[in-house]
C-alpha positions as CSV (number, residue, x, y, z in Angstrom):
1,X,72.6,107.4,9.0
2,X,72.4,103.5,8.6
3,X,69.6,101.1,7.9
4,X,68.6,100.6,11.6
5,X,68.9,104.2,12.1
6,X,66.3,105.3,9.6
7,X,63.9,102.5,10.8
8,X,64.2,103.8,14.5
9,X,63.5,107.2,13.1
10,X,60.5,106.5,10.9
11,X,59.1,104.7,13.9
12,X,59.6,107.4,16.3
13,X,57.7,109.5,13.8
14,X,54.8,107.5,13.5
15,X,54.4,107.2,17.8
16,X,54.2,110.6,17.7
17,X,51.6,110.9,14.9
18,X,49.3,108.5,16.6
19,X,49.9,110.3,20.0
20,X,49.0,113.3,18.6
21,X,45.7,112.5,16.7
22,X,44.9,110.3,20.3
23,X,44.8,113.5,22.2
24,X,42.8,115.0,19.4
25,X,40.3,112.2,19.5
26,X,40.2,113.2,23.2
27,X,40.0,116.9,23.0
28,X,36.6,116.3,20.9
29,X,35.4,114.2,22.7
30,X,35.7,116.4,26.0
31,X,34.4,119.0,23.5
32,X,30.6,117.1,22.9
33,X,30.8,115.9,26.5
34,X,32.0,112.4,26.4
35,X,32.9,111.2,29.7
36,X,36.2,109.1,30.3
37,X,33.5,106.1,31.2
38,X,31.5,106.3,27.8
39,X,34.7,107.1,25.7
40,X,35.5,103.6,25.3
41,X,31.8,101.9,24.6
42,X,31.3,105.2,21.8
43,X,35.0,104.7,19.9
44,X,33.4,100.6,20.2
45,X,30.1,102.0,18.4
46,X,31.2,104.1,16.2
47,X,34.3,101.5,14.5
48,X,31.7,99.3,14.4
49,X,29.0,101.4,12.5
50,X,31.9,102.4,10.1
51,X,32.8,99.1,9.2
52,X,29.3,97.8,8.7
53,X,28.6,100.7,6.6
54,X,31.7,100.2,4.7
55,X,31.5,96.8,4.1
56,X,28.0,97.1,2.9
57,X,29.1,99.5,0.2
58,X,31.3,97.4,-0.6
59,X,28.8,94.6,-1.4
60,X,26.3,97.0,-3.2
61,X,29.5,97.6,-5.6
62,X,30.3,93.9,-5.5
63,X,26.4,93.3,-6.9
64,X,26.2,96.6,-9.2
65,X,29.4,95.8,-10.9
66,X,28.0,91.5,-11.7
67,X,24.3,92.7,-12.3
68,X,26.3,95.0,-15.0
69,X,28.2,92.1,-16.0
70,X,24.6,89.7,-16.3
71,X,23.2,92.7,-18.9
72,X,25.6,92.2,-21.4
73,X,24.0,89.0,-22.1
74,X,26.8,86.8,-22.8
75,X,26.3,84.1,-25.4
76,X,28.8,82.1,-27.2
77,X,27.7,80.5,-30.0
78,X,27.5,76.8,-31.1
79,X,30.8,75.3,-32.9
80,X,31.2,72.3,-34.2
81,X,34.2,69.9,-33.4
82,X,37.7,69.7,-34.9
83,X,36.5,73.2,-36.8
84,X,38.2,76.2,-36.1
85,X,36.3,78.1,-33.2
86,X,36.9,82.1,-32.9
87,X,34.7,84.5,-30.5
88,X,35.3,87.7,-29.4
89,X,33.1,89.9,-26.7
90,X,33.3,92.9,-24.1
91,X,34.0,93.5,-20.5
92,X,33.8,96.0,-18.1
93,X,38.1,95.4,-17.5
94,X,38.2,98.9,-15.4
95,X,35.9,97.4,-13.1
96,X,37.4,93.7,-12.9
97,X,40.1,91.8,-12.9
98,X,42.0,88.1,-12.3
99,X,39.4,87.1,-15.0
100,X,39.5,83.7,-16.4
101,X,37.0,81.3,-17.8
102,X,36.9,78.1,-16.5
103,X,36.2,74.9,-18.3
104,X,37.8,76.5,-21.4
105,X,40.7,74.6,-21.6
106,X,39.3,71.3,-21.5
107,X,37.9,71.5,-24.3
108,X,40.7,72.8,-26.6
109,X,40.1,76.1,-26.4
110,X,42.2,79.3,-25.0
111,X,40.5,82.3,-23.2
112,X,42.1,85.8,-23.5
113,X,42.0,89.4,-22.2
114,X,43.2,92.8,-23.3
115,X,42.8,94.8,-20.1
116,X,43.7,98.1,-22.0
117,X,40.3,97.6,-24.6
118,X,38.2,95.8,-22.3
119,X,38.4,93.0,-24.9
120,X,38.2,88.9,-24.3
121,X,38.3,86.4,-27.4
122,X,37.8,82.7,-27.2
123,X,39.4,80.8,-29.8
124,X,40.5,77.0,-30.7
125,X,39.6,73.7,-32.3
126,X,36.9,72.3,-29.9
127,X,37.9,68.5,-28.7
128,X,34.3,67.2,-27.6
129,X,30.8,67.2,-28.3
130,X,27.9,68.5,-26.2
131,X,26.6,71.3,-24.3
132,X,28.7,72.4,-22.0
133,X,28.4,75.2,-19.4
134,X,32.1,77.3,-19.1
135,X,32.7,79.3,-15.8
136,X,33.6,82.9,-15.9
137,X,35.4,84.3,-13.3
138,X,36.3,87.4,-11.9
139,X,36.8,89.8,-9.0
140,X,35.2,93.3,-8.3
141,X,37.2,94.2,-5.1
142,X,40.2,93.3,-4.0
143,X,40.1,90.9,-0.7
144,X,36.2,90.2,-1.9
145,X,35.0,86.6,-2.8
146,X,35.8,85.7,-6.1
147,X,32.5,86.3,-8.7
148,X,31.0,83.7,-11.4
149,X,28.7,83.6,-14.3
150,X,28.0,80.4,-15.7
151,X,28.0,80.7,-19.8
152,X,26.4,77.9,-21.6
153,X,28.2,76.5,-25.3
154,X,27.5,73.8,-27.2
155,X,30.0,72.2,-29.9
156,X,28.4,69.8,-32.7
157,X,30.1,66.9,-34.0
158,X,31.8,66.8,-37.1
159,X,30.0,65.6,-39.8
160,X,33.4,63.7,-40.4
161,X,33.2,61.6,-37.3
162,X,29.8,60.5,-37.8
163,X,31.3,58.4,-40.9
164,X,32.1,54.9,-39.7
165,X,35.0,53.0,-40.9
166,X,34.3,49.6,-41.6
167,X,37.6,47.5,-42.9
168,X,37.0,45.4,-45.7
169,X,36.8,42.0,-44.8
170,X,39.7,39.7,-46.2
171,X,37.6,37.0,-46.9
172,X,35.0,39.0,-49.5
173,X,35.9,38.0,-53.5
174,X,38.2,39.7,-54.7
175,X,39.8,41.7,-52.2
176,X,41.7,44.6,-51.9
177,X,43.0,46.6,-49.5
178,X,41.4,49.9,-48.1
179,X,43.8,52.3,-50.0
180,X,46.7,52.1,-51.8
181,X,49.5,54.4,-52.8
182,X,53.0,54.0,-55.0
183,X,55.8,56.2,-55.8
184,X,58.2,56.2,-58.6
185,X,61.3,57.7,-58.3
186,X,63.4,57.8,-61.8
187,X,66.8,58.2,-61.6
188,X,68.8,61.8,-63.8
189,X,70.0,60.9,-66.7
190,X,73.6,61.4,-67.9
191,X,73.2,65.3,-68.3
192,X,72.4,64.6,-64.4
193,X,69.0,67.0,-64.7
194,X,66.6,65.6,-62.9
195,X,63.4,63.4,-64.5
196,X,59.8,63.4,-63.8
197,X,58.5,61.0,-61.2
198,X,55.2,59.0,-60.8
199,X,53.1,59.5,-57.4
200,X,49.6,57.7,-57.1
201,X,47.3,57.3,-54.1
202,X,43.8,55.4,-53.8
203,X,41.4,55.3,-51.1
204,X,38.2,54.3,-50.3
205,X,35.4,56.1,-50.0
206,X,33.5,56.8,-47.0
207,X,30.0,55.7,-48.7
208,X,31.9,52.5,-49.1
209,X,33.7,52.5,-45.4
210,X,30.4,52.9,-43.6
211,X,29.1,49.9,-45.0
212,X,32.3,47.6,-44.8
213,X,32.4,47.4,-48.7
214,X,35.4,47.3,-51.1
215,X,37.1,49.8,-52.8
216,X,36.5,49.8,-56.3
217,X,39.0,52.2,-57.9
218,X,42.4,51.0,-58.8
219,X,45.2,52.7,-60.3
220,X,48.6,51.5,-62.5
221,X,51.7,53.1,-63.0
222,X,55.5,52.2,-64.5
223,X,58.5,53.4,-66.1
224,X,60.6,51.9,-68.9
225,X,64.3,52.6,-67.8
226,X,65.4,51.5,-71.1
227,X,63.1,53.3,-73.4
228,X,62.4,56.4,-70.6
229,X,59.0,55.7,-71.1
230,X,55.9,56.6,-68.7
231,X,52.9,54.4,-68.1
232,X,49.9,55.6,-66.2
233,X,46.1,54.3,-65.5
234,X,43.6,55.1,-63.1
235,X,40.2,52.8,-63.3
236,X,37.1,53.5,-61.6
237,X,34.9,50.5,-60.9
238,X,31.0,51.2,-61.1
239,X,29.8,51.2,-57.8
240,X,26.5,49.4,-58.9
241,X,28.6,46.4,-60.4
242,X,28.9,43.7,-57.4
243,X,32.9,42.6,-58.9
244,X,34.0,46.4,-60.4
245,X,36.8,46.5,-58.1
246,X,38.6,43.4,-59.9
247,X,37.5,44.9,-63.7
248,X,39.0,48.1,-61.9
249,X,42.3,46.2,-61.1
250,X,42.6,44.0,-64.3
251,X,41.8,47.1,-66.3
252,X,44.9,48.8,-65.2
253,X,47.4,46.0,-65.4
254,X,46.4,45.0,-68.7
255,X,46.8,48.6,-70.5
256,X,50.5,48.5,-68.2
257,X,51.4,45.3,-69.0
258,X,50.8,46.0,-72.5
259,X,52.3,49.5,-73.0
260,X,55.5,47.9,-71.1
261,X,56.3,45.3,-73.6
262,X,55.0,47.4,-76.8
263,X,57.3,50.8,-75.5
264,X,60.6,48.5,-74.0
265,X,62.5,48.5,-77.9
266,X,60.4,50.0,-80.3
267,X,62.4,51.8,-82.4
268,X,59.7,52.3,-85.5
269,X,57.5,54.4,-83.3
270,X,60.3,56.4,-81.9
271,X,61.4,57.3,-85.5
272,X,57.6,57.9,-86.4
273,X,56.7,60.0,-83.4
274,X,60.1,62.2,-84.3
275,X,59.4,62.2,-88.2
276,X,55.7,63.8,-87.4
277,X,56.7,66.5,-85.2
278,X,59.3,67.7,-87.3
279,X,56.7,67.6,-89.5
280,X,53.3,68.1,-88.2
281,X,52.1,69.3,-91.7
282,X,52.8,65.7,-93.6
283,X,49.8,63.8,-93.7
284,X,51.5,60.4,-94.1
285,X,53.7,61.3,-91.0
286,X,50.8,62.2,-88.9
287,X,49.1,59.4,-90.3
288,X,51.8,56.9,-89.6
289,X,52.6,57.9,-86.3
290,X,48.3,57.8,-85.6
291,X,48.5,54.0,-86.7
292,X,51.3,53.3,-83.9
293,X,49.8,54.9,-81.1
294,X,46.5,53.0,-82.3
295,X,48.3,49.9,-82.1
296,X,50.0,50.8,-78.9
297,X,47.3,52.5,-77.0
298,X,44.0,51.8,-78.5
299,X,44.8,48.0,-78.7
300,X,45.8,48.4,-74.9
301,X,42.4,49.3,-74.2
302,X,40.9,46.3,-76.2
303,X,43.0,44.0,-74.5
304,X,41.8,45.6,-71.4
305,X,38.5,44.9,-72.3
306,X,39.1,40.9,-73.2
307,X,40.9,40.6,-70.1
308,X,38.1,41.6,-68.1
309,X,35.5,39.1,-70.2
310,X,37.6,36.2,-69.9
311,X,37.6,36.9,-65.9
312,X,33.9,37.5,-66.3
313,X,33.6,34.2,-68.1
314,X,35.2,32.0,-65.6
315,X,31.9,32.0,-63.4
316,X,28.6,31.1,-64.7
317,X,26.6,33.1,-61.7
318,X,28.2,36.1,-63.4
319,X,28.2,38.8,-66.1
320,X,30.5,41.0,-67.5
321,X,28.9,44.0,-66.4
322,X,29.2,43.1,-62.9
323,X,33.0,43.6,-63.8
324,X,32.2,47.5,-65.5
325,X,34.9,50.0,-65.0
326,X,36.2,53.4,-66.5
327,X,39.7,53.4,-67.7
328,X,42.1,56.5,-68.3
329,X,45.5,56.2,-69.1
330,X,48.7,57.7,-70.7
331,X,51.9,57.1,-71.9
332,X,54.8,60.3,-72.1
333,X,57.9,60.6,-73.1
334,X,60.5,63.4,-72.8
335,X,62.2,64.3,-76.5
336,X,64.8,67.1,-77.4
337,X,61.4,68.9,-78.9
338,X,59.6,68.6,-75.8
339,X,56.9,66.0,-74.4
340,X,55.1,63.4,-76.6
341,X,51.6,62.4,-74.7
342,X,48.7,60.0,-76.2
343,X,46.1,58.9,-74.2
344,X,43.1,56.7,-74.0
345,X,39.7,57.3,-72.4
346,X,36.5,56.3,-71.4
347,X,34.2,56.9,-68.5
348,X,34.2,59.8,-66.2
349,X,37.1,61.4,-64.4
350,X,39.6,63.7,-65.8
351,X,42.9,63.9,-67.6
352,X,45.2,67.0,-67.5
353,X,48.3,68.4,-69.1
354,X,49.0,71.1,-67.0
355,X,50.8,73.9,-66.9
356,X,51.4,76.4,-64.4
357,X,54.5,78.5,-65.8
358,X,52.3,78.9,-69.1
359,X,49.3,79.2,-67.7
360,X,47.9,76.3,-69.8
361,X,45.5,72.9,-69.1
362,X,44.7,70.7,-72.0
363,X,41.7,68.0,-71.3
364,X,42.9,64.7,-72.8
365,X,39.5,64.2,-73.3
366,X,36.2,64.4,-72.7
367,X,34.5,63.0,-69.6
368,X,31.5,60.2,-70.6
369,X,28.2,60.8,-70.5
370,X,26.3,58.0,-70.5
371,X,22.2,57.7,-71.4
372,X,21.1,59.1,-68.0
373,X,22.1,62.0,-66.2
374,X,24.9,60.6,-63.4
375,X,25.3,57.7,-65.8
376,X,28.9,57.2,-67.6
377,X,30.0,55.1,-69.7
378,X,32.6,52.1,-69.2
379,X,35.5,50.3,-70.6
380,X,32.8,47.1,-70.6
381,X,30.6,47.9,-72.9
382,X,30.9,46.2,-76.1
383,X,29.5,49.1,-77.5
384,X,32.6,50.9,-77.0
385,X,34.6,49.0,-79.7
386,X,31.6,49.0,-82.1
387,X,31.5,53.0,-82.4
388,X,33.2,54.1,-86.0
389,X,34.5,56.7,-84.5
390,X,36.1,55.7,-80.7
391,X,39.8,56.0,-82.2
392,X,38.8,60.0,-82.7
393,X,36.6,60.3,-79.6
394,X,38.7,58.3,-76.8
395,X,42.2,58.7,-78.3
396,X,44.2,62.1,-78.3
397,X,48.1,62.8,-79.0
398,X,49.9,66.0,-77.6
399,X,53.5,67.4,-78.3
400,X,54.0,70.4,-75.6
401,X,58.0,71.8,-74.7
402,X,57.1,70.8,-70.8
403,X,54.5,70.8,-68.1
404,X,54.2,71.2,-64.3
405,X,52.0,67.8,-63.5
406,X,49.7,65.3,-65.7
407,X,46.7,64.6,-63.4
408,X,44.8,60.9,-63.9
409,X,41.8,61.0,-61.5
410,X,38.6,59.6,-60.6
411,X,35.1,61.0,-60.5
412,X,36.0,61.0,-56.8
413,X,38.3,63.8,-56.7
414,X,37.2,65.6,-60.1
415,X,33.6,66.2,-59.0
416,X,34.2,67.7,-55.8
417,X,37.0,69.8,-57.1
418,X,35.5,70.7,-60.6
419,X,32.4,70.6,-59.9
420,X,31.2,70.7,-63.4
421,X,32.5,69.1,-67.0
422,X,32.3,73.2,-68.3
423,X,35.1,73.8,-65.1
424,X,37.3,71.2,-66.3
425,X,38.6,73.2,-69.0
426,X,38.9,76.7,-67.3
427,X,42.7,76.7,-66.5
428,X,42.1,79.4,-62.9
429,X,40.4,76.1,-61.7
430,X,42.6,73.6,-62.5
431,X,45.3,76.6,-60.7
432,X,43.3,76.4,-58.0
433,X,43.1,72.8,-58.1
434,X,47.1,72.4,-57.8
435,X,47.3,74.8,-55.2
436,X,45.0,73.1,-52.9
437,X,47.0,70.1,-53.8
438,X,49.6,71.8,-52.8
439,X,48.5,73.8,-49.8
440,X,46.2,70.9,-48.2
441,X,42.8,72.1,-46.5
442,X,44.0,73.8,-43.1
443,X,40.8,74.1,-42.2
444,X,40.5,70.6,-42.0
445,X,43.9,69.6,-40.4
446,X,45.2,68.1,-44.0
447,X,48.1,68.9,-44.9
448,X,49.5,69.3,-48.9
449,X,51.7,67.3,-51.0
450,X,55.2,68.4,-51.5
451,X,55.9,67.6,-55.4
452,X,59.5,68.0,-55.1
453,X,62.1,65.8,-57.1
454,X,62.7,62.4,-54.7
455,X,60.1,62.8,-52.2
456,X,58.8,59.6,-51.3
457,X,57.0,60.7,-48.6
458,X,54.4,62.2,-51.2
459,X,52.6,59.0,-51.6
460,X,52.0,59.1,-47.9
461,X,50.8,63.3,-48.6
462,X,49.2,62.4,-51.0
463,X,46.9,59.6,-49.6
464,X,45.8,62.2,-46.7
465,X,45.4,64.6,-49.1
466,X,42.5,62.2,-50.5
467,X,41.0,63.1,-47.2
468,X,39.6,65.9,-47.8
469,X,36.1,66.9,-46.7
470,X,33.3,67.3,-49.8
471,X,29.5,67.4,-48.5
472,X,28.2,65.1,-50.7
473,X,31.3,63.6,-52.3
474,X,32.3,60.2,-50.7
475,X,33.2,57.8,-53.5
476,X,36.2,56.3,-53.9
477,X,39.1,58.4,-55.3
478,X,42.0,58.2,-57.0
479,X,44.4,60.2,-58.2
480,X,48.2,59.1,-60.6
481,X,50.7,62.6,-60.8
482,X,53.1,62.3,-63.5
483,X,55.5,65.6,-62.2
């Protein structure tokens, strides 16, 4: 039998079904007494009563099935913008469906359902602030008018968007840009291993960008290709001195400047620093070697310190502690023994040797406290020099085999990451400290700094990374990475 056969059939069928339950319909009717006149106004009545009957059961489902839907009580609660968003609640799925809530997607967020567990989540990284009211929407019965209930929401603003961003103006003394970053790459050497490179990033604070003001940190770094030296400083201008920023910058390219010319051909201290590890026991080795880096470093420092009086000195309507700054800086250098470090220090901050494959982070220091609590001390005090013992407190040498990264930062990084002086010497935080350097803050959209050999894009990572948000924390910070 072919197609139009089987069609012909099935419709010969069904005429003869309907035929049959017509004279059925008839044989009642002739049954209770219907007349062939009243047949036709009855089967009129009685459709009609049907479908009004049916149609208002359907409605008293319709209104059951939303009143159940009302009782749950929906309630999302508040979020607050660019924050990760996540709700999930109930429905009734065996009694709805083609469920969707409107509104949702305007505001950067995605609605979903799992039929099979009657479960719905909302989830997302809300775009706007307000209240707004989201649509939910939904059938109870197929051919029926769609449903709605509205659900109210409101999404807070960030606390990060509230912070204006005032450039600094070009015109205000002695300018400097918002933020600064610099990367040095230095080249293998002849075994062709690869060498340690320099990253730094600088950026203003939001305390300071709200108001249109300066940054005051500043930052120096360099590399002796003839001597395979490192050089790195990081300077943190007071933010209650009107001029820090410049004793900041002139801080940093004294101590660089200086170490640079002193580390270039300077074959006595190579021979001393040598003589004293092989050695460490000799007093007169240690001794000597002591007197070079004093010469080197410490004297970098006090040069530092002229530098910034004889700017001071050059206006009359100004003092040197309008200029006052903390300095921190380092110079390293790879041996066959291992790494040779000494450092100077003075102010607040932190300096760190550390170590991930040893499990090791040795302070270069300790940070200043100055007479007040909050207070620190700074490379402009005369004071500084004066103390008998400032070679012992402010200088430090270190021999170690290697080391993953050593960190020069500002206040502005250390205190929100540390938290307290006691947490800068517990290695799990400084570990915790690198991976979050590493990692970023996804939380906060901010990505992490790839310390990989000949990545110049980490000066770029690494100034986002300064991003990061700290309630409370919004100076200026810094941060050099010798890695």
């Amino acid at each position: 039998m072919n197609r139009q056969q089987r069609i012909a059939s099935r419709t010969t069928r069904t005429v003869s079904r309907l035929n049959d339950s017509a004279r059925a319909l008839d044989r009642i009717m002739d049954e209770v007494g219907i007349g062939e006149t009243d047949r036709e106004l009855f089967l009129g009545w009685a459709v009609s009563s049907l479908w009004n009957t049916f149609k208002e059961e359907r409605m008293n489902r319709k209104i059951m099935i939303e009143n159940e839907i009302r009782q749950l009580g929906l309630r999302l609660p508040n979020g607050t913008v660019k924050k990760d968003y996540e709700v999930f609640f109930d429905l009734p799925t065996d009694k709805i469906h083609d469920i969707r809530l409107e509104g949702a997607e305007e505001l950067g967020l995605t609605f979903a359902v799992t039929p099979e567990e009657g479960k719905c989540s909302l989830s997302g990284c809300p775009l706007r602030t307000g209240d707004f009211t989201l649509r939910l929407c939904f059938r109870t019965i197929e051919g029926e008018p769609e449903s709605e209930l509205a659900i109210p929401v409101a999404f807070n603003p960030n606390p990060r968007d509230l912070w204006k961003n005032i450039p600094t103006s070009p015109d205000v003394t002695y300018y400097k840009p918002d933020s600064a970053t610099e990367y040095l790459k230095v080249e293998a050497g002849a075994d062709g291993d690869p060498k340690k490179d320099i990253v730094a990033a600088s950026q203003r604070g939001r305390s300071h960008a709200r108001e249109g003001r300066p940054r005051d940190d500043h930052f120096g770094i360099a590399h002796c290709d003839t001597s395979d030296w490192y050089i790195l400083s990081v300077a943190d201008g007071a933010g209650s001195a009107r001029y820090s920023r410049k004793g900041s910058q002139v801080a940093c390219d004294t101590v660089v400047d200086h170490c640079m010319q002193n580390l270039l051909d300077n074959p006595g201290f190579e021979a001393a620093i040598r003589d004293y590890v092989a050695d460490r026991d000799n007093t007169d080795k240690r001794t000597d070697v002591t007197r070079r880096v004093i010469d080197i470093v410490y004297k970098g420092a006090m040069k530092a310190h002229e530098a910034v009086k004889k700017v001071a000195a050059v206006n009359d309507d100004v003092r040197l502690k309008d200029f006052a700054t903390t300095l921190m800086f380092a110079i390293c250098k790879k041996y066959d023994f291992g790494w040779f470090i000494a450092s100077f220090w003075v102010g607040d901050g932190a300096m760190c040797i550390f170590d991930a494959e040893n499990k090791t982070a040795k302070l270069l220091g300790t940070p200043d406290e100055g007479e007040f609590s909050g207070q620190t001390r700074f490379l402009t005090m005369p004071e500084i020099f004066r103390d008998p013992e400032v070679v012992q407190k402010r200088l430090r040498m270190a021999v170690v085999p290697d080391f993953t990264a050593l960190f020069l930062m500002s206040d502005g990084v250390s205190d929100p990451m540390f938290e307290t002086d006691r947490n800068l010497n517990d290695y799990s935080k400084w570990k915790e400290f690198y991976d979050r350097l590493l990692n970023g803050f996804p939380e906060d959209g901010i990505r992490g700094v790839d310390l990989s050999d000949d990545n110049e894009e980490a000066k770029d990572q690494l100034l986002g990374w300064l991003d990061f948000w700290s309630p409370g924390n919004h100076d200026d910070r810094t941060i050099a990475i010798l890695y």
